[in-house]
C-alpha positions in Angstrom: 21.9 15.9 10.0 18.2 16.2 11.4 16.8 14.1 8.7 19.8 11.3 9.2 19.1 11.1 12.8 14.9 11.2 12.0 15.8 8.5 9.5 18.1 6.2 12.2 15.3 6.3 14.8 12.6 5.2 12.0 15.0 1.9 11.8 15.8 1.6 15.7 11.8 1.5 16.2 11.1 -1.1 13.3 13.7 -3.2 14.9 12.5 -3.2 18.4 9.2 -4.7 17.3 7.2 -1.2 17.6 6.0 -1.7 14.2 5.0 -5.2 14.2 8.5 -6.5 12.8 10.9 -8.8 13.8 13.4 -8.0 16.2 15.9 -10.8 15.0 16.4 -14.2 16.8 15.2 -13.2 20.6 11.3 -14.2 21.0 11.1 -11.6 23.5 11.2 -9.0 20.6 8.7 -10.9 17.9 5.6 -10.2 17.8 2.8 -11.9 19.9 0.8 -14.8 18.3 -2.4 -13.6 16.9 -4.5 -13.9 20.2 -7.0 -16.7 20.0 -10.8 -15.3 20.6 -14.2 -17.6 20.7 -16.0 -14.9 18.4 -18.6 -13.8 21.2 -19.4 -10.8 18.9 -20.2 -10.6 15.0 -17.9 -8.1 13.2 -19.1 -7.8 9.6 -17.3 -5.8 6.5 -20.1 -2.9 5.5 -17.8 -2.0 2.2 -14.0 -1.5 1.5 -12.4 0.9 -1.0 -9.2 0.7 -2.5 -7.8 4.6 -3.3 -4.9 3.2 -5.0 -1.4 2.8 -3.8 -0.3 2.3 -0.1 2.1 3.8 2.3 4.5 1.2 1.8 7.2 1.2 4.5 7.1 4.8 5.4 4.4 4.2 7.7 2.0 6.8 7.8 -1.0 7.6 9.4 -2.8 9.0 6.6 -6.3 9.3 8.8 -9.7 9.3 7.2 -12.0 12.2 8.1 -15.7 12.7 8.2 -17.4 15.7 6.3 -21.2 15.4 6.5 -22.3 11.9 5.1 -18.9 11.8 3.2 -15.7 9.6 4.4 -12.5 11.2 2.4 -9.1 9.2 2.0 -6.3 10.3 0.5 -2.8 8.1 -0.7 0.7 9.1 -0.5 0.6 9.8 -4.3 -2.1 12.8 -3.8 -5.1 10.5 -4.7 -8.3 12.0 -2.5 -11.3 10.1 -2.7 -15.1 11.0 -1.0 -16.8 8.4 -0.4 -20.6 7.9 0.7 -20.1 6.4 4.5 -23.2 4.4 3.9 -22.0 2.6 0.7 -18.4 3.5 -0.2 -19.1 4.8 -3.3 -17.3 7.4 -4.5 -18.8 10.7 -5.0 -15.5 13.0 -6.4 -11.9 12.1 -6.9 -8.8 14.7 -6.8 -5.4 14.0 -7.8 -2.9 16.7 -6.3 0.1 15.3 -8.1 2.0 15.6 -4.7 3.6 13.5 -1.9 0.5 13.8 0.9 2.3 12.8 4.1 -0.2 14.6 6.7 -3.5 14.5 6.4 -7.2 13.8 6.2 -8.3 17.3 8.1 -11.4 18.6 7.7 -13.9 21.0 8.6 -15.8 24.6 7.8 -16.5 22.9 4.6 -12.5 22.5 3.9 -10.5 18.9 3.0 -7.1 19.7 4.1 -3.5 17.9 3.6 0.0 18.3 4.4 2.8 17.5 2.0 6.5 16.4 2.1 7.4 19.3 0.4 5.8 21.2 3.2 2.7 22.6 1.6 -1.3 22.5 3.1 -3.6 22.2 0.4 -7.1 23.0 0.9 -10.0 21.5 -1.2 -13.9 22.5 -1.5 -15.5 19.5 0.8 -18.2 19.5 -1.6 -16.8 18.8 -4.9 -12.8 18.2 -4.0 -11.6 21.8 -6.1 -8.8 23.0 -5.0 -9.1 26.2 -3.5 -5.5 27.5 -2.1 -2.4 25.9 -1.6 0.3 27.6 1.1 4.0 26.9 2.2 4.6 26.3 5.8 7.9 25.6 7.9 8.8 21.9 7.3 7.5 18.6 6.4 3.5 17.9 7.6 2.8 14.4 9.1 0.3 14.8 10.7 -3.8 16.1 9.7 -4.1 19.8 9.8 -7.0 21.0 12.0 -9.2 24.0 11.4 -11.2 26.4 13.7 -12.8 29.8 14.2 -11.5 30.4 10.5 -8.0 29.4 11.2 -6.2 26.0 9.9 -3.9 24.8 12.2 -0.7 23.0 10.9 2.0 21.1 13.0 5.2 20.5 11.0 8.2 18.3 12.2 10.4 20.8 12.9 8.6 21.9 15.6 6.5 24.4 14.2 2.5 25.3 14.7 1.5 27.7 11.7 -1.8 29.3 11.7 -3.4 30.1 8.4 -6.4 32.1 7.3 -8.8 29.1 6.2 -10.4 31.5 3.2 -7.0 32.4 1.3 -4.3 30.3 3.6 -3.0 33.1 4.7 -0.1 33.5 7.0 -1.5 34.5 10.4 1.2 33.3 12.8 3.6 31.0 13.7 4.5 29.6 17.2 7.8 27.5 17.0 9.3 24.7 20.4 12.6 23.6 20.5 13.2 20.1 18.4 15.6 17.6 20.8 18.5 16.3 18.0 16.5 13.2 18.2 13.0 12.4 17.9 10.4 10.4 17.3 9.5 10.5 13.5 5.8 11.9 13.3 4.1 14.9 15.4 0.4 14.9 16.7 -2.3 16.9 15.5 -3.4 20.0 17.5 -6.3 19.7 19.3 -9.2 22.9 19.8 -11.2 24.1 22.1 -13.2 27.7 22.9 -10.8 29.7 20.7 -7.7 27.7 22.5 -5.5 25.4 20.4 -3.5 22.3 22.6 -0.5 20.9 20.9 2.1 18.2 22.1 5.9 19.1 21.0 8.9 16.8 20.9 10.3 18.4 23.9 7.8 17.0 26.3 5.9 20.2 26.5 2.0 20.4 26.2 1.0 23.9 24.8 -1.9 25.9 24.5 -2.4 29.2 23.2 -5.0 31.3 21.3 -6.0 30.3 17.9 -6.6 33.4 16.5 -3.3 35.1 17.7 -0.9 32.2 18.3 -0.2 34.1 21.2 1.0 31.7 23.7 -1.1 31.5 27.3 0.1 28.5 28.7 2.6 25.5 29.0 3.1 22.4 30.8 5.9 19.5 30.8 4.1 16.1 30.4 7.8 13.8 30.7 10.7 15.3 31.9 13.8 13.5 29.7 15.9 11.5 31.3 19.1 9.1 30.9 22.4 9.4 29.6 22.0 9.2 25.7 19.6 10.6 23.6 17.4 8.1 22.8 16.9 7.1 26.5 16.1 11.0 26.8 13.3 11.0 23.8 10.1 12.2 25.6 8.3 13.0 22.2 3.9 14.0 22.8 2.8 12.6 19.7 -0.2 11.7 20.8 -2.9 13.7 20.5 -4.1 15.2 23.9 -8.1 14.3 24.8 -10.4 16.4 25.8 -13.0 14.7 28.3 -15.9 17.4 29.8 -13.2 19.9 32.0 -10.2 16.9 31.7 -7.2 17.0 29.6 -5.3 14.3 29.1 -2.2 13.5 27.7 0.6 11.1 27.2 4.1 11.2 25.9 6.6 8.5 24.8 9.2 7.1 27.5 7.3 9.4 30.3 3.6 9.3 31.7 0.1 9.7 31.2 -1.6 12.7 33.1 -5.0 14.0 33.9 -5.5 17.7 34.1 -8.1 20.0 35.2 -8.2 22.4 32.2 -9.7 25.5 33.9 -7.1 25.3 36.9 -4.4 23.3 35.5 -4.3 21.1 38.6 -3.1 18.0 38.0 -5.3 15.5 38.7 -3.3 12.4 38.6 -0.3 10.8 36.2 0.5 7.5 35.8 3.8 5.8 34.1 2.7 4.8 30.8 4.9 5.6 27.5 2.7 6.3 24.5 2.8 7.9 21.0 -0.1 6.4 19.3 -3.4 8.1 21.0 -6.0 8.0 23.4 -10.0 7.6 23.6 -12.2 7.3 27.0 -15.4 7.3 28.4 -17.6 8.1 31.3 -15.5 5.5 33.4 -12.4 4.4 31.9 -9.8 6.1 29.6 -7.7 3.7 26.9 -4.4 3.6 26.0 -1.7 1.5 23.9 1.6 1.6 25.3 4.6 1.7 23.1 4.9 -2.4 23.3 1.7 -2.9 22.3 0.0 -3.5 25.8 -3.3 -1.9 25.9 -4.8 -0.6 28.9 -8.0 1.3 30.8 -7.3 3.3 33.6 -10.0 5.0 35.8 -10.8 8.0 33.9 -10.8 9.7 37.7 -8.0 8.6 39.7 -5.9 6.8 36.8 -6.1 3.4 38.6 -5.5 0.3 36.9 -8.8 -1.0 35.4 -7.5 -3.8 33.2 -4.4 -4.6 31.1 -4.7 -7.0 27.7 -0.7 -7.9 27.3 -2.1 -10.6 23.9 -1.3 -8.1 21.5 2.4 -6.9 22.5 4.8 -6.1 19.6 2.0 -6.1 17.0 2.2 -2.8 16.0 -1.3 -2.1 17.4 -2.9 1.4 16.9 -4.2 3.7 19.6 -7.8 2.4 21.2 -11.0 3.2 19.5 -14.3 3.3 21.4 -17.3 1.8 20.0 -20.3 0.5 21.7 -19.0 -2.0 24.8 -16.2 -2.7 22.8 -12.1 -1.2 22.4 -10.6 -1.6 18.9 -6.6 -1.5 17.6 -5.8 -2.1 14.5 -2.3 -3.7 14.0 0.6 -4.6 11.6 -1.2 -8.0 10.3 -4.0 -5.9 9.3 -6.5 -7.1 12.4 -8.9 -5.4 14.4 -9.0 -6.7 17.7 -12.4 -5.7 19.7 -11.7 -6.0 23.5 -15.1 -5.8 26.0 -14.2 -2.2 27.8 -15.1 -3.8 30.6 -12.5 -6.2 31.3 -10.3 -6.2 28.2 -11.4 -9.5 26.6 -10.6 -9.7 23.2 -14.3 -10.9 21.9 -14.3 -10.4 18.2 -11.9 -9.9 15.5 -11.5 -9.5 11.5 -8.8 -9.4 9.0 -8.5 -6.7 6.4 -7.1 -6.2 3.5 -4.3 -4.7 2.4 -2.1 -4.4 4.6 -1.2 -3.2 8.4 -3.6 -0.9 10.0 -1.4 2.1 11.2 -3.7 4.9 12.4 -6.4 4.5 14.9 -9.7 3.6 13.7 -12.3 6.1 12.9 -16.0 5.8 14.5 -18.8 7.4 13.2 -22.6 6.3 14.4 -21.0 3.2 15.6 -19.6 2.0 12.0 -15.8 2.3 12.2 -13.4 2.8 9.5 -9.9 1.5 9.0 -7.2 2.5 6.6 -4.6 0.0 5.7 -0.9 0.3 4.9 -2.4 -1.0 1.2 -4.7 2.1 0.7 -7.8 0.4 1.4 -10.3 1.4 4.0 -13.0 -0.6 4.9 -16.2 0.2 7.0 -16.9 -2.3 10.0 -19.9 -2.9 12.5 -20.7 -5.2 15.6 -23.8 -6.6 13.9 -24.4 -8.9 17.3 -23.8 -11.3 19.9 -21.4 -14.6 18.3 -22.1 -17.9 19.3 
């Protein structure tokens, strides 16, 4: 009955536009024009890769993650690729034979997916062996995470699992409530000092102690409300962000809030529905909304900054940040780079393959972007336009 209902919701959000797809005859639900821009900035193509074979319509954020000076992808059909980030070349292939629906994670010299069939696999970063495969919970959609020796795996039905990153292991397991109906996907944990932070479908933030699992703290982001369940769906699937002593985090149909980690005093929320992530920095934090509006609020008192409303119902991406500039990615397969400033859409580029469904990765101010298509492509502002 879960999956039926996980399955409905996937449909009810492709046909309100939160995908980038039509919504039927009403132009309030298509998608906004592609926003017109005067090119003040120069956005070239570096390299692009294709890993083979896309995500079709199941729309998942397969991330790419950064181990050293290598950029690994992987495909739905268990295709990982490392690539050089300076050239895109490939420097070892794996093919796991599985159906990857969670993944790139990384770290402590690990490459780590999630599968359909609920497994984590872990490869050697430096040569893509496998070195232990383990059964968790339920389905993985999202990257597992791995710290102080301990991956950290979120599964969809409401499950963190901490494994033993040597052996995968079985260390502990810290389970939330799942509403009858929720969003389809689930946010990666987030770690800090020996504390893992994860957002559950119930509207709850969560932290407790990565080596334990043992639960020290918890905190209601959106409080469901209305008369049905989908008015009720107050899912945190984006990943909270750490900023110095702030947390932040957002949930879908509820509010973004600032918190001071050490105290837990709440600094300031503001009404905002999101499930597609976060960045900041010293001044501003950015945010899509669920229609597709992006926004910067004052990083210290969650005032309004700026709003760009050009890219609603285009199935943009959460905001990347990247020199002056904020990037989505959305369903067409643009990147649109706004001046963090003001919100200006100044530059933008067309990819191939497909729409751009995870936010874009930035490393030493080249970003990369996996399409729907299985190609990723390195980008960089290479100057001021004419």
């Amino acid at each position: 009955m879960r999956a039926w209902w996980l399955l409905a919701m996937s449909s009810w959000l492709v046909g309100c536009g939160m995908f980038g797809k039509s919504g039927g005859d009403d132009p309030a639900s298509q998608p906004a024009p592609l926003p017109e821009t005067r090119q003040a900035i120069a956005v070239d193509k570096l390299w692009t890769f294709d890993v083979g074979g896309g995500v079709g319509d199941r729309f998942l954020k397969l991330t790419p993650a950064q181990v050293s000076d290598l950029l690994v992808i992987a495909n739905p059909e268990g295709k990982v690729a490392a690539l050089d980030v300076a050239t895109g070349k490939p420097r070892w292939r794996a093919d796991l034979d599985v159906e990857v629906t969670g993944g790139v994670g990384a770290g402590e010299g690990l490459v780590l997916l999630g599968t359909l069939d609920a497994e984590v696999i872990a490869l050697d970063a430096r040569n893509g062996e496998e070195i232990w495969r383990q059964r968790v919970s339920s389905e993985i959609l999202s990257p597992p995470v791995v710290s102080g020796g301990v991956v950290l795996v979120r599964s969809i039905d409401g499950r963190v699992s901490g494994l033993a990153s040597s052996n995968g292991e079985r260390r502990w397991s810290l389970r939330r409530d799942v509403p009858s109906l929720s969003l389809r996907g689930s946010s990666p944990p987030l770690v800090r000092q020996g504390v893992v932070l994860a957002g559950f479908a119930d509207g709850k933030l969560v932290a407790a102690e990565i080596a334990t699992g043992k639960v020290l703290w918890d905190y209601r982001v959106a409080e469901p409300r209305g008369r049905n369940e989908v008015d009720r769906m107050v899912d945190v699937d984006a990943q909270p962000l750490l900023v110095g002593s702030v947390l932040y985090a957002a949930s879908f149909q509820g509010r973004v809030m600032a918190m001071a980690l050490g105290s837990r005093k709440i600094l300031w929320v503001s009404d905002v529905s999101s499930h597609s992530g976060m960045s900041a920095d010293e001044q501003n934090l950015y945010i899509s909304d669920e229609t597709g509006v992006v926004l910067a609020l004052d990083r210290l008192s969650g005032n309004s900054v700026w709003r760009q409303d050009g890219l609603m119902r285009r199935g943009v991406t959460g905001p990347a940040r990247t020199g002056d500039w904020v990037v989505t990615g959305d369903f067409e397969g643009y990147l649109h780079f706004m001046n963090s400033r003001d919100g200006v859409i100044e530059g933008q580029i067309r990819l191939g393959g497909g729409a751009v469904l995870a936010t874009p990765l930035i490393v030493d101010k080249v970003l990369y972007a996996l399409t729907s298509g299985g190609v990723v492509t390195a980008v960089t502002v290479t100057g001021r336009g004419g």
